[in-house]
C-alpha positions, 0 to 999 in steps of 0.5 A: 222402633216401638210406638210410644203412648198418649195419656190425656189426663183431663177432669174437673181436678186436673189442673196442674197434674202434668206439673208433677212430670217435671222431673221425668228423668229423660222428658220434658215439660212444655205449659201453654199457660203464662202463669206457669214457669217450669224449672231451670232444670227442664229449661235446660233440658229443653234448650239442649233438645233444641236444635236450629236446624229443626227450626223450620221444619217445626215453623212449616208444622206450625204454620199448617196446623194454623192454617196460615201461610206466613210465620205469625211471630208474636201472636199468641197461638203462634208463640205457644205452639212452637215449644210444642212443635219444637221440643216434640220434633227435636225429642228422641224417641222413648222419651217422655213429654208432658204437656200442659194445656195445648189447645190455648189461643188454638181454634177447633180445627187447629187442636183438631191438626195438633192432636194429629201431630201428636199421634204422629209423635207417638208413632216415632216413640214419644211418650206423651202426657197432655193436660187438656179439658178439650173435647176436640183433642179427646173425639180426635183421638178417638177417630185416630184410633178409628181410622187405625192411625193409633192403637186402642192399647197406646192411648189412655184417659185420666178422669179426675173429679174432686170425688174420684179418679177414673180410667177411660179407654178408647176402644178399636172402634172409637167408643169410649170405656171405664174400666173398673179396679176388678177389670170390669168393662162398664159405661164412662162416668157420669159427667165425662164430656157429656156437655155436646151430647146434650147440647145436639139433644136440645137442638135438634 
């Protein structure tokens, strides 16, 4: 089985891009925000994908990735993450899943263990695309690729500025690159997460 792929699309003008995936031919499309509704046609995709059986296995996925050790129906972090879990664990492999804004209502360490899901994910085939401006989920994506839980070549990064639009990539060793249009292997752009750098900078 082929691994699948991670693409984080992130930036000050990312809002609403994984929107433009809803119509991914064999994929679906998951949004932690309330405001947002998907289509009839990725409702039911998903409701077909859906199976009963996988329903506590997603609960106990759940349950670890928040820590807790009963089912938390009704509360928010719990009621946005299962779609997640769900519709990733009952998703074929070779297909394609856009996701919008995960870590909602999740704390630090919970996005650190949904970020882990979704490499696990991506080894079983999925093709994933994750609108997120979380620092946490991008530095853990960075130790997978570290850790060799996830190859450098099946993770991208989108850096979309209301200027520009940039490609980052993730090197074998974590450390982050822009590659050019001509190729060209140069430091990330200016802006590119640099709020917890300078924040240690001035603390210690």
């Amino acid at each position: 089985m082929n691994n699948g792929s991670i693409t984080l699309i992130t930036g000050q003008n990312c809002v609403g891009k994984t929107r433009r995936l809803q119509n991914i031919g064999t994929g679906y499309y998951i949004s932690g925000r309330r405001d947002v509704h998907t289509s009839d046609e990725i409702t039911a995709r998903q409701a077909a994908a859906y199976n009963p059986s996988n329903h506590s296995s997603a609960c106990e996925i759940a349950k670890e990735i928040l820590g807790v050790d009963k089912r938390c129906y009704g509360s928010k972090s719990w009621d946005n993450l299962m779609p997640v879990i769900s519709t990733l664990l009952n998703s074929p492999h070779n297909t394609n899943v856009a996701i919008e804004n995960p870590e909602i209502f999740l704390s630090p360490l919970s996005q650190l263990k949904l970020t882990d899901y979704f490499v696990e994910s991506v080894k079983f085939g999925l093709y994933l695309w994750v609108e997120s401006n979380s620092e946490h989920i991008i530095n853990q994506l960075r130790i997978a690729v570290r850790e060799g839980r996830l190859n450098c070549q099946n993770v991208k990064i989108l850096f979309l500025t209301h200027n520009d639009n940039f490609d980052v990539y993730i090197d074998s060793k974590g450390k982050l690159h822009q590659i050019t249009d001509k190729g060209e292997v140069i430091s990330t752009p200016v802006g590119f997460f640099c709020e917890t750098v300078n924040s240690m900078a001035k603390l210690f």
